[in-house]
N, C-alpha and C positions, 0 to 999 in steps of 0.2 A: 495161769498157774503162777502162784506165789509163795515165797518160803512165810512161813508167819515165825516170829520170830518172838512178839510181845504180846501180852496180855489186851492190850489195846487194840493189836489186830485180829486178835481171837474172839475180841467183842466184837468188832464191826463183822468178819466172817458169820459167827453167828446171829447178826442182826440183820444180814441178808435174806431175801427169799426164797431163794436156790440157792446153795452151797456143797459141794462137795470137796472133804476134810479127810487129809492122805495122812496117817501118823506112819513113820517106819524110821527102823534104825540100819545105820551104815556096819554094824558089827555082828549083821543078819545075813548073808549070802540070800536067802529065801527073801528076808526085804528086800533087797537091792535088786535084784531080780524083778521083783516084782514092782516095785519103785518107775522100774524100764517100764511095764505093761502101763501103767499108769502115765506116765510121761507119754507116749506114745498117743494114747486116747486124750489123753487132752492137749496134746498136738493137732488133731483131729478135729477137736470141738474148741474153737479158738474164743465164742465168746461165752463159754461155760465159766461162773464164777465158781473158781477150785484156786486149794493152796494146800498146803504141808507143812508137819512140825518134823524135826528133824530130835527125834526121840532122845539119840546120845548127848545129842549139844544141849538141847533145851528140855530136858525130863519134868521140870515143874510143868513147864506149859503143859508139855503134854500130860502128865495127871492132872490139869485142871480142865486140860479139853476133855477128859474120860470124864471128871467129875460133873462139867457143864451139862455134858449130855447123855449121860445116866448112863454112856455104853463104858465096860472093863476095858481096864487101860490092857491093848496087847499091842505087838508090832509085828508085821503090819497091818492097817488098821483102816479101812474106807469107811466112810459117814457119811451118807449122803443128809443134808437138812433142808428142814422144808421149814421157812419163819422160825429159825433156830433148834428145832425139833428133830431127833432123828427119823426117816422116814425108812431105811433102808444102811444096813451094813454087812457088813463081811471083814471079815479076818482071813489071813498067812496066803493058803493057794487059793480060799475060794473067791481072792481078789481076783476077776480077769476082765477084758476089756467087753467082753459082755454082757457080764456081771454091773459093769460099772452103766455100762448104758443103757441098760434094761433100770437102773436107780430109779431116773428120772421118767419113767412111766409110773411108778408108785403113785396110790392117791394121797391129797393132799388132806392134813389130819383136820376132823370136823373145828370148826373156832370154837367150842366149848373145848377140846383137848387142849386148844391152846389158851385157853383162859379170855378170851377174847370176847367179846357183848356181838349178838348175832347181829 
C-alpha cells in the first residue's frame, strides 16, 4: 500500500497488471471510515500491488485518475485494474473488505478490449 502522489506514479500504478486504486478524501468521515476498511484488507493481502490518492491534497491527480480510467471522480473511490483497465469498482459504503476481495476474482478483459494483437 502506497500513497501515489505524482502523475509518474499513477502511470506506473496503471501500467501494472493487478492494481487496486483507493481515491478518498480526509474531509469525508464516510471516507475515513472507510479508508480504515481498506487499510485493513490490504494489511492482510501484503503482496497485493495497491495505493491511494489522497483527493484533498492532490485533487488534479485524482481527476486525472477519474479521467485515465473512464470511472467519475467520487470519494471514496475503489478501482480495482487489470493491464490499466478497470475491471471492477465501487464507491462511498459499497466499498468493504469483501467487496474489495471478491475484485480480484473478476475476469480478466478479452486483449481485443485492450487493444492488444491476439
Amino acid at each position: 500500500m502506497q500513497r501515489i502522489r505524482t502523475l509518474a506514479q499513477l502511470d506506473l500504478a496503471l501500467a501494472t497488471s493487478t492494481f487496486l486504486l483507493f481515491i478518498h478524501s480526509l474531509l469525508c468521515d464516510t471516507s475515513v471510515a472507510i479508508f480504515h476498511e481498506y487499510e485493513q484488507w490490504s494489511a492482510r493481502k501484503p503482496g497485493t500491488d495497491t495505493g491511494w490518492i489522497d483527493a484533498d491534497a492532490d485533487p488534479v491527480l485524482a481527476r486525472s485518475a477519474a479521467d485515465r480510467t473512464g470511472i467519475p471522480h467520487d470519494f471514496p473511490l475503489a478501482i480495482f485494474l487489470r493491464k490499466g483497465r478497470p475491471s471492477w469498482t465501487a464507491a462511498g459504503q459499497a466499498i468493504t473488505q469483501a467487496g474489495l476481495g471478491s475484485a480480484f476474482g473478476w475476469p480478466l478483459p478479452a486483449r481485443d478490449e485492450l487493444g492488444e494483437p491476439s
